[in-house]
N, C-alpha and C positions, 0 to 999 in steps of 0.2 A: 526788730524786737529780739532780745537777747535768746527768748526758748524758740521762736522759727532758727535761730543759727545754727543755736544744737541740735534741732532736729534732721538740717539739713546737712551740718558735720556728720552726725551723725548717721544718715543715707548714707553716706558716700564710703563711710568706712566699712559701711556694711555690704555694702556691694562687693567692695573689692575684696573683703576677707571673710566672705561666708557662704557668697555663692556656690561654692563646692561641696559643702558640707550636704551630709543625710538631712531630707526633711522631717521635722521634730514636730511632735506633738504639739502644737501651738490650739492651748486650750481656754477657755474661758470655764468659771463657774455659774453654772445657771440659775439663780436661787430661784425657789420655790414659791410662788405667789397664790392669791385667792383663785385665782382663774385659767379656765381654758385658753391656751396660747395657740396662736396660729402664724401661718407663714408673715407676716407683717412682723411678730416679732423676736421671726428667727432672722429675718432679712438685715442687722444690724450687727448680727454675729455673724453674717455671711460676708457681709462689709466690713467688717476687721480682719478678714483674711485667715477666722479660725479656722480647722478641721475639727476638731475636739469639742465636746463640752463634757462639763460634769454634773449629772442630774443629781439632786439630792433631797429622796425625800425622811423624812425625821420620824424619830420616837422618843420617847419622852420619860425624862426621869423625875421624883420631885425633890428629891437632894442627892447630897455627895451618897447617901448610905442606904437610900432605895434600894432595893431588888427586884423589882417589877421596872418594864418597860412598856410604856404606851402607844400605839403603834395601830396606825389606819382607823381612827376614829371619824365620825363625821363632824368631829370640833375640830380639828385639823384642817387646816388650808388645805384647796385641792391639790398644789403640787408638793405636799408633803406626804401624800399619800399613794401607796402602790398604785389605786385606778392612776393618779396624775404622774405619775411618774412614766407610766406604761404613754399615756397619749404627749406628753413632752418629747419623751425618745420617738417615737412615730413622727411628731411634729420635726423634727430637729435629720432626722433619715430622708425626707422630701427634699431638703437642703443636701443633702451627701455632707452631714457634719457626721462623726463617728463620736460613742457616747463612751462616756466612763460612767456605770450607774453609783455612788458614794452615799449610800445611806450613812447618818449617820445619829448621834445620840443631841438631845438638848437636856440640860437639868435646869429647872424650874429658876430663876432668877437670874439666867446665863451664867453660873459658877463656872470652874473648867473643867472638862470632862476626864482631862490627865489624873484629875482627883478623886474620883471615885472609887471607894472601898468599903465593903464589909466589913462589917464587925465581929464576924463569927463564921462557921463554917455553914451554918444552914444556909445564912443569909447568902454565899458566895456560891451556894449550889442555886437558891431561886435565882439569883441572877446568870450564871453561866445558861440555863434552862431557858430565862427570858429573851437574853441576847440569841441564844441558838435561832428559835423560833423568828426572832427580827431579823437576823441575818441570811438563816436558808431562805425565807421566803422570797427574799430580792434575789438570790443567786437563782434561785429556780426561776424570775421575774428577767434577771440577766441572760439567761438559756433560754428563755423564750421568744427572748426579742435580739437575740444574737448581738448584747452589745460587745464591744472592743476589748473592755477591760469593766472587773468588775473588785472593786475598795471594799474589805474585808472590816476596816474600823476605820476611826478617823480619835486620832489624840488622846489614847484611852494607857496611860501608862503605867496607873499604878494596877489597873486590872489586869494589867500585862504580865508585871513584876509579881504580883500575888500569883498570876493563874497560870502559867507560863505550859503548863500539858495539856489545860483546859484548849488554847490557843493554836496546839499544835495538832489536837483531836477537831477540833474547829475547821481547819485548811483542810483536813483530811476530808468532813463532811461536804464542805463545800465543793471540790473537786468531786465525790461523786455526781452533783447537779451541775456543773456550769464548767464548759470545757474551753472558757477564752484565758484570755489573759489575766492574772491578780496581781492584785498589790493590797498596800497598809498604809493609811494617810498617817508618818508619826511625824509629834513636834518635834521642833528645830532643835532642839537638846533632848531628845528624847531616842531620834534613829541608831546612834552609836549604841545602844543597849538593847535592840528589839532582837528576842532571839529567833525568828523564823523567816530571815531573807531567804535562807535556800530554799523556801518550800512555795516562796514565790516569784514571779516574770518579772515585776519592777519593785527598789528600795524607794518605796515611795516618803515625801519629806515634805512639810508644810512650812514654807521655809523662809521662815520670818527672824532670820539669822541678824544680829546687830554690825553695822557696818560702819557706822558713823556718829559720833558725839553733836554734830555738829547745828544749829539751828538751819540751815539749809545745807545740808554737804554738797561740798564737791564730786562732779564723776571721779576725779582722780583718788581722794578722801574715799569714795564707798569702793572702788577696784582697790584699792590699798586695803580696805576694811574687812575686803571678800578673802584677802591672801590668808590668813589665819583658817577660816573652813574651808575654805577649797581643796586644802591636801584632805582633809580627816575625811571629807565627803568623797573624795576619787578613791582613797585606800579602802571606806567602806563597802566602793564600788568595786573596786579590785578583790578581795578579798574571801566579798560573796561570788564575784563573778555574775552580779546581773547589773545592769542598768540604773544610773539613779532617776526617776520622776519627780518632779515640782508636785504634788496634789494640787497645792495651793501656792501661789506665789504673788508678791505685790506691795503695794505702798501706798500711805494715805498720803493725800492732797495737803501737808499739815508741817508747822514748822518741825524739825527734830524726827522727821519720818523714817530715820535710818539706825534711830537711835535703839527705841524698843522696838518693831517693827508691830508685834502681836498686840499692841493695846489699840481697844477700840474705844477707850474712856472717851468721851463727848463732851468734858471739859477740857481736853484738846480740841480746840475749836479753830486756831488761827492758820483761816487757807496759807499754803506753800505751793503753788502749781512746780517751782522750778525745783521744788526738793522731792517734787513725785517721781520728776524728769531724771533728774541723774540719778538717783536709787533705782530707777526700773533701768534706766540706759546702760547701768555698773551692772548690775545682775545677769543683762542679755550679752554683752559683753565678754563678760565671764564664761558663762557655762555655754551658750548656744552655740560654739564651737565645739564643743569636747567629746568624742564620739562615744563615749562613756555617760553620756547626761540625753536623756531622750525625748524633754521637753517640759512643759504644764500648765499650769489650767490659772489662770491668773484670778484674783480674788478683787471684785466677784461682780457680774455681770447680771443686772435687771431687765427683766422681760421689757418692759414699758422705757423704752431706751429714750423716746422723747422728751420724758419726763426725770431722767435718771442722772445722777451729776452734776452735771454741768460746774462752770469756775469761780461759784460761790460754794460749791460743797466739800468738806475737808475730810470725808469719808477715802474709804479704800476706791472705792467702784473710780476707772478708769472712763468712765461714759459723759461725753461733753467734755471734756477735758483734755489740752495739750499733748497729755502721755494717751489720748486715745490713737492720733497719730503715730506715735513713735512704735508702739505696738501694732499697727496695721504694717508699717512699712518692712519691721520685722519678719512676720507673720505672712509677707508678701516672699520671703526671699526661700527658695528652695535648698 
């Protein structure tokens, strides 16, 4: 079968040329379900050979131009909320997996959160106030439960661009509560303009960069596709002098997976297992050598793993699925 060849070309290349390397953040994303999770359905993520996960639980906007954030309700699913966050990370430390805690925002109808803006100076003050109070409470939530690294925002650009000292007085707050590692989940067009890498441990990047036109690309088509960002990505790593992180990283099951990477439109529906394959095989390829790139959290990862996937589903999640290998064997190598 043509995707066993590549996975087992691609073993063998990976042995010989990575073994040497630093062990990298090899992360999955945890999403957030109705329920209390227990070792059953951490033992799945233990079987992909993660170290990492990224707990994330939400608050809630109702448009682009809210200023209120909602946040730990009992209409929220338990793992969107502080208590499930708090027993996930516990769940997930039994395993010796190390957490990234990544709250982060939803607006009402899934619009993108890059787009959020005030209309006025009040309104931009109730929300910097809103966010404050969403944000310290996990960092004090991350200092409590000692996790690894704790994600300051996730894709929030134009609040970035409007508030840019609110942001900088933000890090400062946060760093009195929570004394691990930070970062900043920004989108794939978005990191080149974030002004406050120095003031955090990783440039973090969600990184759904276009690599390929093609209706199944080639590995060779998405390594050719990746040349174009992979300087602009190391100079921004050079430049700050920290580290880049993945927050997010991955590919749907779906014809043209490399084309826009970020769409999760559902009238893309036509499975591709082998255009999952080379998009995530060009990707690991790429960076998980470069001693400047220090890993990430692949997108995205269901508690209920028997049920998650599998090679009728043309979703992101990697679970049941060909590239679920290809990522273990990775994720295996030191």
């Amino acid at each position: 079968m043509k995707i066993n060849k590549l996975l087992f070309a691609f073993s063998v290349l990976l042995l010989q040329s990575c073994t040497s390397q630093t062990k990298k953040i090899n992360g999955v994303s945890f999403v957030a379900s109705r329920e209390v999770i227990d070792q059953s359905h951490i033992k799945p993520v233990v079987n992909v050979n993660a170290n990492y996960a990224a707990v994330m639980p939400f608050g809630f906007i109702k448009n682009l131009n809210h200023s209120e954030i909602i946040f730990n309700t009992n209409k929220q699913w338990f793992g969107e909320t502080k208590k499930g966050a708090k027993q996930y990370i516990e769940a997930l430390y039994k395993s010796n997996i190390k957490v990234m805690l990544k709250p982060q925002i939803w607006v009402w109808q899934g619009e993108f959160t890059g787009f959020i803006e005030m209309k006025n100076e009040t309104d931009w003050g109730v929300l910097e106030r809103s966010y404050s109070k969403f944000i310290l409470e996990y960092a004090q939530l991350a200092q409590d439960m000692k996790v690894d690294i704790f994600c300051i925002g996730t894709e929030l650009e134009k609040f970035i661009d409007n508030r840019p000292r609110y942001w900088k007085s933000l890090i400062v707050e946060v760093k009195k509560l929570y004394k691990g590692k930070l970062t900043y989940a920004a989108n794939w067009d978005e990191f080149k303009r974030t002004p406050f890498w120095n003031d955090l441990d990783y440039i973090g990047v969600d990184a759904y960069f276009p690599v390929s036109s093609s209706k199944t690309p080639t590995l060779n088509e998405c390594l050719e596709g990746w040349k174009k960002h992979t300087q602009t990505i190391s100079e921004i790593s050079s430049k700050n002098n920290k580290p880049i992180l993945f927050t997010e990283f991955g590919y749907r099951s779906v014809d043209y997976s490399g084309k826009e990477p970020w769409k999760s439109d559902r009238s893309m529906n036509q499975v591709n297992l082998e255009a999952q394959i080379n998009t995530t095989q060009a990707l690991f390829e790429t960076f998980w050598k470069e001693d400047w790139f220090s890993g990430g959290f692949v997108w995205k990862w269901f508690h209920n793993h028997s049920k998650s996937g599998g090679e009728n589903n043309s979703q992101f999640t990697p679970q049941n699925k060909p590239v679920e290998d290809l990522i273990r064997r990775q994720y295996h190598l030191k």
